[in-house]
C-alpha positions in Angstrom: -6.0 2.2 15.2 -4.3 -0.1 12.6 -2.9 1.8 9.7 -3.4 -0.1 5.9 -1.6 1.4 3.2 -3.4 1.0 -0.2 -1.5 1.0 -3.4 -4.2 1.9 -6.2 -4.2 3.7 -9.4 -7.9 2.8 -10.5 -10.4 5.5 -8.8 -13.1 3.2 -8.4 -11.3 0.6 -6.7 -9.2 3.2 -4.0 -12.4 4.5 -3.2 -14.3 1.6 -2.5 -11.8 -0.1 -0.7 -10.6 2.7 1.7 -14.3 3.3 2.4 -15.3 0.0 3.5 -11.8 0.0 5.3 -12.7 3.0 6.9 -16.1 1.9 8.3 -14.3 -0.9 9.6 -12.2 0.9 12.0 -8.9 1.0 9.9 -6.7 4.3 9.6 -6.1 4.3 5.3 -3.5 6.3 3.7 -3.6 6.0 -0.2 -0.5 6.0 -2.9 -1.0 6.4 -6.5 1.5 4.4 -8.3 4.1 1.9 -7.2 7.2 4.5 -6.4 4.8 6.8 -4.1 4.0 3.1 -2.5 7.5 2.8 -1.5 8.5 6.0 -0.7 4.9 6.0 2.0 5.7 2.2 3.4 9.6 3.6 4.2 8.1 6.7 5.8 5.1 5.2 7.5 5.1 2.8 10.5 2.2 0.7 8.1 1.0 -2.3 9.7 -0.4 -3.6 6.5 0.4 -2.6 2.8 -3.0 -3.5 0.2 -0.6 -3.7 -3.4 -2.2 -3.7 -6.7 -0.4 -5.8 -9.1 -0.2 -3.8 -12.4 0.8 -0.2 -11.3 2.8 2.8 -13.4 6.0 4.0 -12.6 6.9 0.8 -10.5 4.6 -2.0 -10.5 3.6 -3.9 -7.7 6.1 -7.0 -7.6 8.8 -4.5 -8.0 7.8 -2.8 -5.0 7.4 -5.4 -3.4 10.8 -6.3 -3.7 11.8 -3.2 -3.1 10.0 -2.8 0.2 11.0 -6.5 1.1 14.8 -4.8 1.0 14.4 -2.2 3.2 15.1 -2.8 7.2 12.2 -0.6 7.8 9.6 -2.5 6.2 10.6 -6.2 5.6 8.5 -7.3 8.6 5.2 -5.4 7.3 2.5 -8.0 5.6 1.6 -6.9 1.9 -1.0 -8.3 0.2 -1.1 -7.8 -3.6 -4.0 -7.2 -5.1 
């Protein structure tokens, strides 16, 4: 099953998207803010990161750079949101 990491702080916007991810037959793990993002995508073996734009602690074009960095997850697609 293809795992999607989604990068979300807004409630309403997680949940519907992991849901209807979900029903679709994809594995979801969720991060809060733009550092927990990171520190998930380095950990996880993601085959796709979902990265809202305007995050705290780290927004999402710094993580993106940062995860662009890293060995372990410069080949993994991210899509910002």
């Amino acid at each position: 099953m293809p795992r999607i990491l989604l990068v979300e702080d807004n409630e309403m916007n997680r949940d519907m998207l992991s849901r209807r991810l979900q029903r679709k037959g994809y594995e979801v793990s969720i991060a809060l803010d733009g550092r927990q993002g990171v520190e998930m995508a380095r950990r996880g073996g993601y085959d796709l990161v979902l990265m809202d734009m305007s995050l705290p602690e780290t927004d999402g074009g710094e993580a993106n750079r940062q995860l662009r960095a890293a060995p372990e997850t410069r080949a993994v697609p991210i899509i910002g949101l």
